[in-house]
Phi, psi and omega in degrees: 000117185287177162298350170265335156279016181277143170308145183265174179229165152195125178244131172228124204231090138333158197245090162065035145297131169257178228287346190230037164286334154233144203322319190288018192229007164120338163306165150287345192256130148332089200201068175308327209289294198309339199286320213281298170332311172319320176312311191254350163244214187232134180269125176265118227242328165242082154278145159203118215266184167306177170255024195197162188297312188270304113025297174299308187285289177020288143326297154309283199273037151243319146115045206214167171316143171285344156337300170275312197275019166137322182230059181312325193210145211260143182314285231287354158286345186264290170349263181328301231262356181261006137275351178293308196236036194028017161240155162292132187321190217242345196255340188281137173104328167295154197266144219088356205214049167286329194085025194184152157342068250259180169290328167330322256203135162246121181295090169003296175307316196277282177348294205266358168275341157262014194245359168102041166238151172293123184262161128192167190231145150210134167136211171287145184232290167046047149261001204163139186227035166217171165328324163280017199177037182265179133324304188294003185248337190246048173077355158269124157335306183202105193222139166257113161212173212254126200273337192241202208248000163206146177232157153301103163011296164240010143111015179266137183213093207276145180305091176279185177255193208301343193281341218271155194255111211220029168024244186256032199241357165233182190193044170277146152078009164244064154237167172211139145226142220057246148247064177219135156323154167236189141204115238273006155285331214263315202251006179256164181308156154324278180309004181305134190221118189295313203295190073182288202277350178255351172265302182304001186251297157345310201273326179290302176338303185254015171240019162264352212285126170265165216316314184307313194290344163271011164290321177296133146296152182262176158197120186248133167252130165214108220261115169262150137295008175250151029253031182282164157322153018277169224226123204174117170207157165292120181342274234293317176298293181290336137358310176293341186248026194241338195219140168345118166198101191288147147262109221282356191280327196257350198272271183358319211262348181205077193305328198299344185274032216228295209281332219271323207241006185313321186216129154113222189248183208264329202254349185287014178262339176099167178301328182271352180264321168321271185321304167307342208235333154300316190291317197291337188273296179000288179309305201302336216236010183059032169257357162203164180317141177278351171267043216264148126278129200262113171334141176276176180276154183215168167093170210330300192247030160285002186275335203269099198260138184315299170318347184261013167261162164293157163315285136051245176287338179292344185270340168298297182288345171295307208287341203275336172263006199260325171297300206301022191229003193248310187287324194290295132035284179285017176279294190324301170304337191254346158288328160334313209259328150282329154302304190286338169303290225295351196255320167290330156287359179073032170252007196256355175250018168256037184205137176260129209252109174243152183226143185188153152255147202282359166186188177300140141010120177254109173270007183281126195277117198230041139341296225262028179270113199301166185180146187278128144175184192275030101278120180310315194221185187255357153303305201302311205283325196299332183319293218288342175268339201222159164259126140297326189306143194304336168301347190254311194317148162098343168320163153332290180266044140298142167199098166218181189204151188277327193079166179303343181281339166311286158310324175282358152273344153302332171261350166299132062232010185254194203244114184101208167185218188322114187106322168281163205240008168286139194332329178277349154281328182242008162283100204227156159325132127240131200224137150246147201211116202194058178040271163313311189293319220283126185260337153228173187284105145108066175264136173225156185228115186256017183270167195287121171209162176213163180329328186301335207266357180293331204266275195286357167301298185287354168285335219247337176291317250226350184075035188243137164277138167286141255246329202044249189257018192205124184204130178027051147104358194216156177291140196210132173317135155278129191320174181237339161300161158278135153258160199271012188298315176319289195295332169271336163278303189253035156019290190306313171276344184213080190297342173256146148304288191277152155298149195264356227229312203275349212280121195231123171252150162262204186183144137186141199192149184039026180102320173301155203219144157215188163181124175255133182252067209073224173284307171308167193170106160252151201222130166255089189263071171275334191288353192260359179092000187286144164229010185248171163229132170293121185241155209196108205262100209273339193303318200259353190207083184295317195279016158060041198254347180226081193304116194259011188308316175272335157275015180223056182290342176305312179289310194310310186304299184337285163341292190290325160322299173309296155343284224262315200326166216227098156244175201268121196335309211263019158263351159200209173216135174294177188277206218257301177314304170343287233265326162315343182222016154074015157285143165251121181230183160197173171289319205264159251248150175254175207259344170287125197277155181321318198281327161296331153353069178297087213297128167284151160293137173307334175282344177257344190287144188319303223273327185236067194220069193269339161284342170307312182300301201312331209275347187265329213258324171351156135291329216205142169310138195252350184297352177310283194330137168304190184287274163002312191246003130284285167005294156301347198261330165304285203296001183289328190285329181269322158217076185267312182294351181266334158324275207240010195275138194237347198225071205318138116134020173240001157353271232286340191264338179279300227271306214261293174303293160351289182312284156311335193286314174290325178289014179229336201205117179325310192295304171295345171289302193293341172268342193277345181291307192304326175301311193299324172306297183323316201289308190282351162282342183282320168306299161307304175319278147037284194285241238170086184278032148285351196209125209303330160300340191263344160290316173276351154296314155311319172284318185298283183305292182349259167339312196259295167309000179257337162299293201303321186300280162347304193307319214291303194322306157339299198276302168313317176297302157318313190275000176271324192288322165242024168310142174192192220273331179310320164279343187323308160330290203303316205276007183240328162317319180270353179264349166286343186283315189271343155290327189300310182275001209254008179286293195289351179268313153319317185264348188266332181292303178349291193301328171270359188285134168266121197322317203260027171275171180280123165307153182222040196266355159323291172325307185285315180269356172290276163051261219259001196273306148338314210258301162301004167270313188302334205263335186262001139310302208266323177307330174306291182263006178244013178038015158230164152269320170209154190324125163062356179271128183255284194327122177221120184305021225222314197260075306231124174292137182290356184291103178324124160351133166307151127297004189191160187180176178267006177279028185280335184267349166261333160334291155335316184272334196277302164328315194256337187313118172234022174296332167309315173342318194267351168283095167274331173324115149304350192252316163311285177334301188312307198288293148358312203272357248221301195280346157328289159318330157294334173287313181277340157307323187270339189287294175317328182285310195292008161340308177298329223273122176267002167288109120032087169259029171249314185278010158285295171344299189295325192291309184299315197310307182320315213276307177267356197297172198283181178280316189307320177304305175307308184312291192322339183272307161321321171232067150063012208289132184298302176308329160335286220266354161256000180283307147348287179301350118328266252251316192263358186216050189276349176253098178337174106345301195281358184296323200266091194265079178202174176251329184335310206275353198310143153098287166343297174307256170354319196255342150327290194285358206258314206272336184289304201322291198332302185300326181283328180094180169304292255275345190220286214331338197285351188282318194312099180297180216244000000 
């Protein structure tokens, strides 16, 4: 191929499509141009990007870890958590962790525009939110772009006011075109739409091109903000999908969707027959296996089955996907309108067209997402701003987003979506379409590839040497990708991209981890409550449904090996959990293969080396400390969020800050050793109390945590005696340690009681019943929770009540309790019935709550009921100790994935039957 013949590119990237979101991938939405491209190209089934947007382009156009090229963590997560808590993470500033495209890295565009291509851009860009790290500073020639990583649609941004903490919800002073600012009241259309209007800038580009530059080859980008939220389209488009629309293309081949869309809008069947009815096209079209076992749905509202909604709310979530299938519809349409340039200049079968989404589905519910401002969550500000009303979604002035039960129908047969670091966050669509390479029609390639190899495909397409480790004056990385030419012109002779057996990838983000080997993948979900790692032989088990961790640990420890293994800063950048405790770790693969491995003993392995960890993560030296008590202080890392976690996506202020914290202040020390005792006397109990070593194990950690507990308590009263606002942070941290600790200090004497002593855990649990009345006192009055952090698990959200939720069937059991009846006293009754009614009020509120919300309820209640409620429990009033037995246990045990609470319940209730008499225990649940 001469130099006059090098291939034109247009790589074009969806916002959070998921993997059967278009018809060559198994969808129902409209979408004929790609369906057509597929014919002629190749469909790819283990493509795989990052697990989040910016991360992901990162990647592309460096051809390297997001680790290294910049975005190691996503800005707009460095943003949030230093307004929650006024510091900046533990990672800004560190390399990888620019928030922006880095210098490391020679940047795809800049390669090929000094190798003699015509660059241009239209779209998302969320490399960079200022000028100097804009497209046009990182090799594009001629570019529109949209600078941050979401928006409104149509260009609606309602005047907030100056105060408002307004998240993701304005964009003045981040479009550029070229290097120039824009300002997108003044200079964008009436009629402005992105996808419309980032394909008309695109379009304007190459049929503006003057004569030299079309002597050139291009590389063209076309980066859409859709289908991410907020879910927005023109009417006359979701219209198709709102009314009877067969997709005749699908009627032949799947008769059951003719009985299925006969009547109402296309989406009125709910999410799970979408996924089932996606997964048979899958199968059908050979894009997974016909035996695949398929991931159950996950996330806020997998427990919430379509039939358990109101008419209503199923008509609410229908319009929301009927938008969001409107938005994909028009992505077709408007590649369509490019494909038709490209076919009328005679450029289209000289140009390589690839199309993908940049992650998994976005299932996240981002109601409850905190915000400073005179609005609480970021529900609350769209409440004041925008309609919702079904009649309104997809309008402008609309912001919803669909949820998780959607996504995980986009993302089956695999498991999660956006973020999870399990195949349904990073498995994504890829389709390519490129003459030369085709070797056969409706060609799919089911071998292992990522995002990294797009980058060394088109250099090796394009006839350009990558630069290697010095480009235009500065040191730079090499890739890490393959490129895919072999294997896609020639499949047969060259089936693989990666060594299938040696090929080791990471993943990590937001805490979540993965790391891959051949076929193996061990996953880490910590931002998901995980505190372990899962192994998953994904080639025989794709949908990530069957954890070999324990029966295969010799591959696991392999893994984690690999995970941990140690090179020197300037060959790569650490993960995000690294870099939080001040570790140099990486991703990348040590040169010994699994098999060659020797597996360590548990006692030598990365994973149970707890001093070793305490010594990266320490403030301060630990050698003061006994052995023992770095031991705890380790195992504090291992389940601290499952303990103490109040807040998704806020882990890392327990497991990590908690820790320096102790090393300043006794009290958090001794309490966070007592938490750790407890937690491993509860474990040994557990493990097999026949047999005596594991009974003194229980006892010994018992015993040395009921020391550390005491000690804290001791230790608390001073530090309560002089609390004030400078301290106010610490003293309400320790007073969250010490409810925490005095729940797990309570089920652990239980568990140790000699059968023929009197139980004291009635006692024990007003106690603690107390004790969350202090912590939400000392929140009150020093108003944190943590330095500058307002949001408290404790305090009840101002967001109006759900009409429907999954707390509906304990609503429902609350709705019937008539045991008051039988209270002749007027003033216990009153007072009884008063806190009743706050029970079914926080229950209805924790509706939203994606914290265990019956067991947030139980906390606020424990927290708000009245003084008058408490005395009547103090002194035994029988209607009081059955309200009780409510009220503090509205969250199952097994609901509750922590051990503090094991126990309480059974033995509580146990103690009320005893106390009450006939005349009550049948009210006492059971």
């Amino acid at each position: 191929m001469g130099a006059s013949k090098r291939p034109n590119f247009l790589i074009i990237v969806a916002d959070d499509l998921g993997f059967s979101d278009i018809r060559p991938y198994g969808s129902e939405i409209d979408t004929p141009v790609l369906d057509r491209l597929s014919k002629d190209g190749i469909r790819m089934t283990n493509f795989h990007t990052a697990q989040a947007c910016s991360p992901t382009r990162s990647m592309l156009f460096s051809g390297t870890d997001n680790h290294i090229a910049g975005l190691g963590q996503m800005a707009e997560a460095a943003q949030m958590k230093k307004r929650l808590t006024g510091e900046e993470p533990a990672y800004v500033g560190k390399p990888g962790y620019e928030g922006y495209l880095n210098w490391k890295v020679a940047a795809l565009p800049e390669i090929l525009s000094d190798a003699g291509y015509l660059t241009i851009m239209s779209g998302k860009w969320h490399l960079g939110m200022t000028p100097d790290v804009s497209p046009s500073a990182r090799g594009f020639q001629k570019s529109f772009g949209f600078l941050p990583g979401c928006g409104n649609h149509f260009n609606y941004e309602p005047q907030f006011d100056h105060n408002e903490d307004t998240m993701l919800l304005t964009s003045d002073g981040f479009w550029m075109e070229n290097d120039k600012r824009i300002d997108r009241k003044k200079d964008l259309p009436k009629d402005f739409y992105s996808t419309n209007f980032f394909t008309d800038k695109l379009i304007d580009f190459l049929v503006n091109r003057t004569e030299a530059e079309k002597q050139q080859p291009f590389f063209s980008y076309l980066a859409y903000t859709a289908p991410h939220w907020p879910m927005q389209a023109p009417q006359e488009v979701i219209e198709k999908y709102r009314e009877f629309m067969l997709a005749i293309a699908l009627l032949p081949l799947c008769p059951r969707f003719l009985s299925d869309y006969l009547v109402g809008g296309k989406y009125d069947n709910g999410p799970d027959r979408l996924r089932l009815d996606r997964l048979e096209q899958l199968k059908r079209l050979g894009l997974v296996p016909s035996d695949i076992e398929a991931a159950p749905p996950v996330g806020f509202e997998s427990h919430v089955a379509w039939n358990d909604l109101t008419d209503h709310e199923r008509a609410i979530s229908a319009r929301k996907m009927e938008v969001y299938a409107a938005m994909v519809d028009l992505i077709d349409q408007n590649i369509g309108r490019v494909v038709d340039l490209l076919e009328a200049s005679g450029e289209l079968e000289n140009t390589f067209i690839l199309f993908m989404s940049d992650n998994g589905a976005e299932g996240s519910t981002l109601e409850a997402a905190p915000l400073l401002s005179s609005f609480k969550t970021l529900g609350e500000l769209i409440t004041a701003y925008y309609d919702n009303s079904l009649e309104n979604i997809g309008k402008h002035d609309s912001y919803v987003w669909y949820g998780s039960r959607w996504a995980c129908a986009a993302t089956a047969p695999s498991r999660g979506f956006k973020v999870w670091s399990t195949e349904g966050g990073i498995r994504c669509p890829c389709l390519v379409r490129f003459p030369p390479l085709q070797a056969s029609s409706n060609a799919i390639s089911h071998t292992f590839t990522t995002v990294m190899d797009i980058l060394p495909s088109i250099l090796q397409l394009a006839q350009v040497q990558h630069p290697g480790t010095s480009f235009r004056g500065r040191n730079v990385v090499v890739p890490r990708g393959k490129s895919w030419v072999d294997h896609l012109s020639s499949p047969s002779t060259h089936p693989t991209v990666h060594e299938e057996e040696n090929h080791i990838h990471g993943w990590e983000l937001f805490g979540n981890r993965a790391i891959r080997m051949g076929s193996w993948k061990a996953v880490l979900l910590a931002r998901q409550g995980g505190d372990s790692w899962e192994l998953y032989n994904v080639e025989e088990d794709p949908a990530e449904q069957h954890d070999l961790a324990k029966s295969q640990p010799n591959i696991l420890e392999a893994l984690l090996i690999h995970w941990a293994t140690k090179v020197k800063c300037d060959e790569t950048a650490p993960c995000t959990a690294c870099v939080r405790r001040g570790a140099k770790c990486s991703l990348k693969a040590p040169t010994r293969s699994v098999r060659n491995i020797r597996v360590l003993s548990s006692r030598n392995s990365v994973q149970a080396n707890p001093a070793s960890h305490l010594r990266c993560i320490a403030p301060s030296p630990i050698d003061v400390l006994a052995a023992e008590d770095r031991e705890l202080l380790g195992h504090w890392h291992r389940v601290a969020f499952r303990a103490t976690v109040h807040q998704r996506g806020y882990e890392t202020l327990w497991q990590y800050e908690v820790t320096h914290l102790a090393f300043e202040h006794p009290v958090i020390l001794n309490f966070v050793l007592a938490i750790s005792s407890f937690e491993q006397a509860h474990t040994a109990h557990y493990s097999r109390t026949d047999v005596q070593s594991h009974r003194r194990r229980r006892d010994l950690c018992a015993a040395r945590g009921f020391q550390y507990y005491y000690a804290a308590v001791g230790l608390m009263r001073k530090t309560v005696a002089v609390a004030n606002k400078k301290n106010g942070a610490v003293c309400h941290l320790a007073s969250v340690l010490m409810m925490i600790s005095s729940y797990a200090e309570g089920s652990l004497k239980e568990m140790i009681r000699d059968q023929n002593e009197p139980s004291s855990m009635l006692s024990d649990f007003l106690v603690t019943c107390r004790l969350t009345r202090g912590v939400r006192a000392i929140a009150d009055a020093f108003g944190v929770i943590w330095p500058n952090r307002t949001e408290r698990i404790l305090f009840v959200t101002k967001v109006d009540a759900p009409a429907h939720g999954p707390l509906d069937p304990l609503l429902e059991m609350l709705e019937t309790v008539t045991f008051l009846q039988q209270e002749y006293n007027v003033t216990v009754r009153r007072v009884c019935e008063t806190a009743l009614n706050l029970m079914k009020w926080l229950v209805r509120k924790a509706q939203t709550s994606e914290w265990w919300p019956a067991h947030r309820a139980s906390l606020q209640w424990a927290a708000l009921v009245s003084d008058e409620f408490i005395q009547l429990l103090e002194a035994r009033e029988p209607a009081a100790l059955v309200l009780l037995s409510y009220g503090c246990f509205l969250a199952d045990d097994n609901s509750v994935d922590t051990f503090i609470l094991t126990g309480w319940k059974e033995g509580v209730c146990t103690e009320i039957r005893d106390l009450v008499g006939p005349k009550w225990a049948w009210a006492v649940p059971s």
